[in-house]
VEXRO-895724 format. One record per residue (C-alpha): residue in one letter; y, z, x; residue number from 1. Coordinates in steps of 0.5 Angstrom, whole numbers, plus 500, padded with zeros to 3 digits. Layout:
- A	Y	Z	X	NUM
...
end
This chain:
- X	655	729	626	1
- X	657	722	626	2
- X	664	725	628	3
- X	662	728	635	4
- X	660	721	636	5
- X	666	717	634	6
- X	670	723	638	7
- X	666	721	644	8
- X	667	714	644	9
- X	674	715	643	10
- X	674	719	650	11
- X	671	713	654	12
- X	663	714	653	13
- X	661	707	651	14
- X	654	710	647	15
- X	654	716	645	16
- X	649	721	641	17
- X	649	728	637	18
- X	644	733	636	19
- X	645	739	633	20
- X	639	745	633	21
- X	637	750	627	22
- X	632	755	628	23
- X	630	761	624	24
- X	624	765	625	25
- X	620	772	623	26
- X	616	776	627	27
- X	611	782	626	28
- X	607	785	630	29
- X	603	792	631	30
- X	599	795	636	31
- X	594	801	634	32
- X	596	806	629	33
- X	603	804	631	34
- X	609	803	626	35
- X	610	796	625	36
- X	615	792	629	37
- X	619	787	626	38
- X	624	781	629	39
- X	628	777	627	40
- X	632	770	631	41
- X	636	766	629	42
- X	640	759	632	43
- X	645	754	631	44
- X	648	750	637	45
- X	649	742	638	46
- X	648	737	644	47
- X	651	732	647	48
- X	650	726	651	49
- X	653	721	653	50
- X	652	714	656	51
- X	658	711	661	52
- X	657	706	666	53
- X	650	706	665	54
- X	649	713	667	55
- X	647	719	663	56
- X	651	725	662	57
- X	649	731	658	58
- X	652	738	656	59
- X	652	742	649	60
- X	657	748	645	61
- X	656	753	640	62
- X	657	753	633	63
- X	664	752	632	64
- X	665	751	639	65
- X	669	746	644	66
- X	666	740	642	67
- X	672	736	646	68
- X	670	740	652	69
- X	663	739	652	70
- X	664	731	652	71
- X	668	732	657	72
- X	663	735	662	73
- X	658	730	659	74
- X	662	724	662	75
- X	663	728	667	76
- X	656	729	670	77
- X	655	722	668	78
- X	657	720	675	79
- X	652	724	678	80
- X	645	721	675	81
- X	642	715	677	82
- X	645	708	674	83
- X	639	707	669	84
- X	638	701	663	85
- X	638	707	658	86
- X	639	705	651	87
- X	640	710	644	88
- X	635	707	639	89
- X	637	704	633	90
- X	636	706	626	91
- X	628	705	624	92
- X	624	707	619	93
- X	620	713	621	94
- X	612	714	619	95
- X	611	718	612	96
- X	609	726	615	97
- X	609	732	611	98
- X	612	738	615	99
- X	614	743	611	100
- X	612	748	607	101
- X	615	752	602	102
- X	611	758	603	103
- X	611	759	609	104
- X	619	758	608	105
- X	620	763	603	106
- X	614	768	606	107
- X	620	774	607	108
- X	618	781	611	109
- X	615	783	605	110
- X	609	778	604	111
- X	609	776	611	112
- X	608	785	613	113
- X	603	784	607	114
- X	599	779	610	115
- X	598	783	617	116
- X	595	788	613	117
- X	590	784	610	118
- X	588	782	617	119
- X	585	788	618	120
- X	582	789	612	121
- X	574	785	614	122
- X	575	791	620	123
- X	570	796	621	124
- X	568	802	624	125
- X	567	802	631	126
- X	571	796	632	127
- X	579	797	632	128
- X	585	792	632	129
- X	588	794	638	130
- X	594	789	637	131
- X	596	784	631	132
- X	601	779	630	133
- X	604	774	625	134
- X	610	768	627	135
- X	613	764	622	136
- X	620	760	622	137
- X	624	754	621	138
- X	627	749	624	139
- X	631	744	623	140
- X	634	737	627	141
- X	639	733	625	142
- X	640	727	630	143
- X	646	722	630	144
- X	647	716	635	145
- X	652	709	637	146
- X	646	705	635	147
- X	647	706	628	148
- X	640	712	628	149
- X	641	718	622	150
- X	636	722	622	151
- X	634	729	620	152
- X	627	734	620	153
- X	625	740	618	154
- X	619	742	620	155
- X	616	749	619	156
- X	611	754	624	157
- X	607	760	622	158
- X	601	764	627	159
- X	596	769	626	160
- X	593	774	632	161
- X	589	779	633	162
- X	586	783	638	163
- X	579	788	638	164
- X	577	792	641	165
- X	569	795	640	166
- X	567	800	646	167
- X	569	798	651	168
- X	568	791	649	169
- X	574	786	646	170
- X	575	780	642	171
- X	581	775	641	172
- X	582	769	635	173
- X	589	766	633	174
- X	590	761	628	175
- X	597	756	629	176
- X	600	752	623	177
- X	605	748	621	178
- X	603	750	613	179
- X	599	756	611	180
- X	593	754	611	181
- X	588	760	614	182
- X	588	766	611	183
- X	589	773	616	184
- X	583	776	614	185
- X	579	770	617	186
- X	583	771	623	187
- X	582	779	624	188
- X	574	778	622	189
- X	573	773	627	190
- X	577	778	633	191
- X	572	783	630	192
- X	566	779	630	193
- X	567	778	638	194
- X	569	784	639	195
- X	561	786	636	196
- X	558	780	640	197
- X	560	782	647	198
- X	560	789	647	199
- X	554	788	651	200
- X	556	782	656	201
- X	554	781	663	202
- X	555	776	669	203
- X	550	771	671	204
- X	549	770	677	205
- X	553	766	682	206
- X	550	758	682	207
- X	552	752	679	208
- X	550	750	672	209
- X	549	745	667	210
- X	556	747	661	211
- X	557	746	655	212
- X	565	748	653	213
- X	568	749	646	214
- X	575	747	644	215
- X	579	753	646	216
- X	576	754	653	217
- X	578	746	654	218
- X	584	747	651	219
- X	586	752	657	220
- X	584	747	661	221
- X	586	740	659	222
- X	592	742	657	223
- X	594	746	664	224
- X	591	741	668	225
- X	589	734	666	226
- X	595	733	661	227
- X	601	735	667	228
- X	598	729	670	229
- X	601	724	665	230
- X	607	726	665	231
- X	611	720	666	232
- X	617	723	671	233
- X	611	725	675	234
- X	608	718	674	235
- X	614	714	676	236
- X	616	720	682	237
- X	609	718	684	238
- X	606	726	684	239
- X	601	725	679	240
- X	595	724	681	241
- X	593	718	676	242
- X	600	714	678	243
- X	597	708	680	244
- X	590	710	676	245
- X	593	706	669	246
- X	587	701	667	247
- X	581	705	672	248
- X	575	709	670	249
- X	578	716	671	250
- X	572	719	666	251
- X	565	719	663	252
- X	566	713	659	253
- X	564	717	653	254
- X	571	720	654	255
- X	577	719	650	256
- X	584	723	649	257
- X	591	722	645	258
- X	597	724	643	259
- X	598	723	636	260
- X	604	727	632	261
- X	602	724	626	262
- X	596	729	625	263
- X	596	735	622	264
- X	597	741	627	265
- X	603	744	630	266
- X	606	739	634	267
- X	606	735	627	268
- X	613	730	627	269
- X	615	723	624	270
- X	619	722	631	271
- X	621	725	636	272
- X	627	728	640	273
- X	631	722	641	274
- X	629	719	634	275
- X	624	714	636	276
- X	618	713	630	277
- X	610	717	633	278
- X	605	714	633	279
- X	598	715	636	280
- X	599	715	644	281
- X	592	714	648	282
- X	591	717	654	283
- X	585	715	656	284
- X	580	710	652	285
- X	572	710	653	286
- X	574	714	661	287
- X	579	709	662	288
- X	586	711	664	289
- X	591	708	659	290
- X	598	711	659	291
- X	603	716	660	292
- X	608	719	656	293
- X	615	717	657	294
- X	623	719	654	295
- X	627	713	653	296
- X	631	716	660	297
- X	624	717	664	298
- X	621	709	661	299
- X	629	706	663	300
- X	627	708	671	301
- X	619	707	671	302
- X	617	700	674	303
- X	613	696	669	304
- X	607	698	673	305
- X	607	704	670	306
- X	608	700	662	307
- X	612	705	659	308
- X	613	706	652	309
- X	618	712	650	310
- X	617	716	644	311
- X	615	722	647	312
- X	621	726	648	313
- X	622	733	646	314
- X	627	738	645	315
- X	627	746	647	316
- X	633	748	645	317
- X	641	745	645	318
- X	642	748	651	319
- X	637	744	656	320
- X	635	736	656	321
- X	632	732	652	322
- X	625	732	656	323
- X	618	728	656	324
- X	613	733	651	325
- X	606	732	648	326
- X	604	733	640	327
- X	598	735	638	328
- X	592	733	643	329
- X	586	730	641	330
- X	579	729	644	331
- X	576	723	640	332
- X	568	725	638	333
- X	562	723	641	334
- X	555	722	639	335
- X	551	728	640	336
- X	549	733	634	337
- X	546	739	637	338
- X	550	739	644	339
- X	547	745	645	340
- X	541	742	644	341
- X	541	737	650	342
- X	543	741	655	343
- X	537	745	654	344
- X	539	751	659	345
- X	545	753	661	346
- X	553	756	659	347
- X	556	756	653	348
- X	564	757	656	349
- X	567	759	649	350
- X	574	762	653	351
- X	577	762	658	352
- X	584	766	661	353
- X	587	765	668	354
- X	589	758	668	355
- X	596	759	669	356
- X	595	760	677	357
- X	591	753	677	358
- X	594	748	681	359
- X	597	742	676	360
- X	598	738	681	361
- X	591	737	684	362
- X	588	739	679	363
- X	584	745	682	364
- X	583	751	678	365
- X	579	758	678	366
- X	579	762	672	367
- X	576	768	668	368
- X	570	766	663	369
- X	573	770	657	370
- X	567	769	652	371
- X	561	766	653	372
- X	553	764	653	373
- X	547	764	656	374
- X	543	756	653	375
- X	537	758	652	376
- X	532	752	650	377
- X	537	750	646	378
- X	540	756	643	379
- X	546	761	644	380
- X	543	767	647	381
- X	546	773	652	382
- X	553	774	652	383
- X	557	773	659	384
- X	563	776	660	385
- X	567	777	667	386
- X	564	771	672	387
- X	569	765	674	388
- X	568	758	674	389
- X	572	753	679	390
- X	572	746	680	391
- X	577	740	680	392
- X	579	738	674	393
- X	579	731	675	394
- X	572	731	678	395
- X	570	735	672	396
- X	571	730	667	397
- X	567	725	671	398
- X	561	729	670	399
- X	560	729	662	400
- X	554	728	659	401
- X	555	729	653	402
- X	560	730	647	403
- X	559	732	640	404
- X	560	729	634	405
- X	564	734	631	406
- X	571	736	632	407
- X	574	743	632	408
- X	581	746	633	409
- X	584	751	636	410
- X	592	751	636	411
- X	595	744	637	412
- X	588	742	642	413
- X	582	738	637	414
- X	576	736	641	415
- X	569	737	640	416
- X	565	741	645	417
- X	564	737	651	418
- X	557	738	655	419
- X	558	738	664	420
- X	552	736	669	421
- X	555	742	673	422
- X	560	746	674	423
- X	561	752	679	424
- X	561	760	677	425
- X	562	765	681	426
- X	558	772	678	427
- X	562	777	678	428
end
């Protein structure tokens, strides 16, 4: 890695970075009484970036590719991008963060086949598993720059799904790690168990209610809608609907909600994809907007109105550029017991799907309720099924009333179930 640097310094850069990528994953999936599918992928290539004239260029090669050619392109293109105060980082001490795990490594076709099976095995009459499936992979990054920065991670991801069907009802869950903490059992009883529960699901009414969302359906929504709006190059282009909202009340003052990659989940990692140390980053405290995710690129062009601080870059693949992402999101905890309880009456909204068509930068949204309860008198009563609620995203959350003080998770989503004055359903 160190050569590519070097080399690119030789042919004019006056900084310059290497990043090379690996990847390696398994998939099995079966759908009904089918044969199982199974793919395998694997990946390796290299970037380059280089700095000239305080501008920024990029581009990348293969494996045993033309390196030379690349950083030729990468100077190249520097030419056009915008005069910036960017700078590679230096060499740091990176937070101590496990993110590898050796089953989930080793796991094979064999244990990884088996494992898919066992998932069916809790499964009953009359329910059926309609479609199931197990991810598991690795993936490395080596990083390398002119300020002197050497770093590498290898990190690993296994998933579990499944989906059944019980008449003409279903039910879905997933589990989503780094390590393999879960057992595919649990998954396949819990998809079974919601397939059973709502088989006799109607709509309600059309109305507005009191609502209570659990993590999964808060997810869809937080993470298509609200999180879009601290982005950083959307802050600093002004298109965000918070770019000049930093240090104001956006939200009930009991909410809070961060981006910490140092918290087990599968947006874990010890630095990012320019090599700067994670650190828990606060979006918003107590209601109050408090900052945005930056890359070193975005920070160096944003205005000090902004206060940008780096740390959040993130790298798809070694054919695209390094860009601002998000780790694992968290809901701080609140101070209610029994949620259900203090809403009295009302809608328990378990899931949600639809979400992709909700507007990101206005925050609108109109989406299909997945899973869900009447509250009666303080407890889960009659399923739903089929209603669609709507609303602004950033008027919602000013309507909290209360918020649990237990967390669940779903994927890399960690909140408590979260209670609304009102929210707007449509029957169906």
């Amino acid at each position: 890695m160190r050569k590519y640097v070097l080399l690119a310094e030789r042919m004019g850069a006056d900084e310059a970075e290497a990043c090379r990528l690996f990847g390696f994953s398994l998939s099995i999936s079966r759908e009904g009484s089918a044969s199982e599918t199974k793919e395998f992928s694997a990946s390796e290539g290299y970037s380059i970036r280089v700095l000239k004239g305080k501008r920024l260029g990029f581009a990348y090669f293969a494996k045993g590719g033309d390196a030379k050619g690349a950083i030729r392109t990468a100077l190249a293109l520097s030419k056009f991008s915008n005069l910036t105060d960017f700078s590679f980082p230096e060499k740091k001490r990176f937070p101590k963060l496990e993110t590898f795990d050796k089953n989930v490594a080793g796991l094979g076709e064999e244990k990884a086949a088996g494992m898919l099976a066992e998932l069916a095995g809790p499964i009953e009459k009359p329910v059926k598993v309609a479609k199931a499936g197990l991810d598991s992979g690795v993936g490395e990054i080596e990083l390398e720059n002119s300020s002197g920065l050497s770093a590498s991670r290898s990190s690993t991801h296994i998933s579990c799904f499944a989906h059944c069907t019980c008449k003409k009802s279903s039910g879905s869950s997933f589990r989503d790690s780094r390590f393999l903490d879960f057992r595919p059992e649990e998954v396949g009883k819990e998809a079974s168990e919601r397939a059973v529960e709502t088989s006799s699901a109607k709509p309600v009414k059309t109305g507005r209610f009191p609502a209570v969302l659990e993590a999964e359906a808060l997810s869809s929504l937080f993470y298509s809608l609200l999180l879009p709006s601290f982005h950083g190059e959307r802050a600093y282009r002004k298109i965000s609907q918070l770019h000049d909202k930093l240090g104001q009340g956006i939200a009930s003052g009991g909410l809070s909600l961060a981006d910490n990659p140092l918290l087990n989940g599968p947006g874990s990692s010890h630095f990012d994809g320019e090599g700067i140390g994670c650190k828990e980053k606060k979006l918003i405290e107590k209601g109050v907007a408090s900052n945005f995710l930056f890359d070193l690129k975005t920070a160096s062009l944003a205005g000090d109105s902004l206060n940008p601080s780096p740390g959040n870059c993130r790298r798809g693949s070694n054919m695209s550029e390094p860009g601002i992402g998000s780790s694992n999101m968290v809901v701080g905890n609140g101070k209610s017991r029994d949620i259900l309880r203090e809403c009295t009456n009302g809608l328990l909204i378990c899931s949600v799907f639809g979400e992709h068509t909700a507007n990101d930068l206005t925050g609108e949204f109109s989406v299909s309720v997945e899973r869900g309860f009447v509250i009666r008198d303080g407890e889960r009563g009659k399923p739903i099924r089929g209603n669609v609620i709507s609303g602004n995203v950033f008027e919602l959350i000013r309507k909290i009333t209360a918020i649990e003080s237990k967390q669940e998770r779903s994927g890399s989503f960690i909140s408590p179930r979260i209670a609304f004055g009102e929210i707007h359903v449509v029957g169906g």
